[in-house]
N, C-alpha and C positions, 0 to 999 in steps of 0.2 A: 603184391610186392611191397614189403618195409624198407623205405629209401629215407637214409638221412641226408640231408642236404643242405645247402643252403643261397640262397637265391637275392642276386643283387644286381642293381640297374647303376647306369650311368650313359652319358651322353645319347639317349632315345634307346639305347641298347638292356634288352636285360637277359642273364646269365647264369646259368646252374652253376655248383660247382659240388662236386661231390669227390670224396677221399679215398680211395679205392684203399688205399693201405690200412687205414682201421676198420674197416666198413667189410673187406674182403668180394666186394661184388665184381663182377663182370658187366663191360658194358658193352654192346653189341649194338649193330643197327636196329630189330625190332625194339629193345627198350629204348633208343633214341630217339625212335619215333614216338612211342608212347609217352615217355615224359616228357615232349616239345610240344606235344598236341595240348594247346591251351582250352581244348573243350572236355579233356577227360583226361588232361595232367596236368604239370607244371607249367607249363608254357615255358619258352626260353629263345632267344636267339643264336646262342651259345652256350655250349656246356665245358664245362673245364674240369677233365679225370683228373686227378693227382694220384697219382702210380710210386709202384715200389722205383727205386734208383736205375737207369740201364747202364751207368758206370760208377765206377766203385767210390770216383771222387765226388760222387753227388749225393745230396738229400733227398732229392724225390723225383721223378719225371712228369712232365704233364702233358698230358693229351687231350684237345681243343677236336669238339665236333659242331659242325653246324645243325640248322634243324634237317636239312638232306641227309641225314645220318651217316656221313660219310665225315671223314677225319681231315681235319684241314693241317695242310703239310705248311 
């Protein structure tokens, strides 16, 4: 998998962020896991999608996963 990314820390935390609108990927809970797995990915404690718009008055959506590959509401 060619994943562009990119990847930054602050206060002990560090965090994906990858742009789903140039990029066109999909992100699902098995690649969640695999790019949070610090021994055969990226490691992350947070990933941050940035998605197409889900209203018309917005720039972009963003969708926040933990490494439990589940989506934090």
């Amino acid at each position: 998998m060619n994943l562009n990314f990119e990847k930054w820390h602050g206060n002990g935390n560090d965090f994906v962020i990858i742009n789903s609108i140039e990029s066109d990927i999909k992100i699902n809970k098995t690649k969640v896991k695999k790019i949070s797995d610090r021994n055969i990915g990226i490691g992350f404690d947070q990933l941050i999608n940035v998605c197409l718009p889900t209203l018309a008055s917005s720039n972009f959506f963003l969708k926040f996963y933990a490494k439990k590959k589940q989506p934090i509401t």
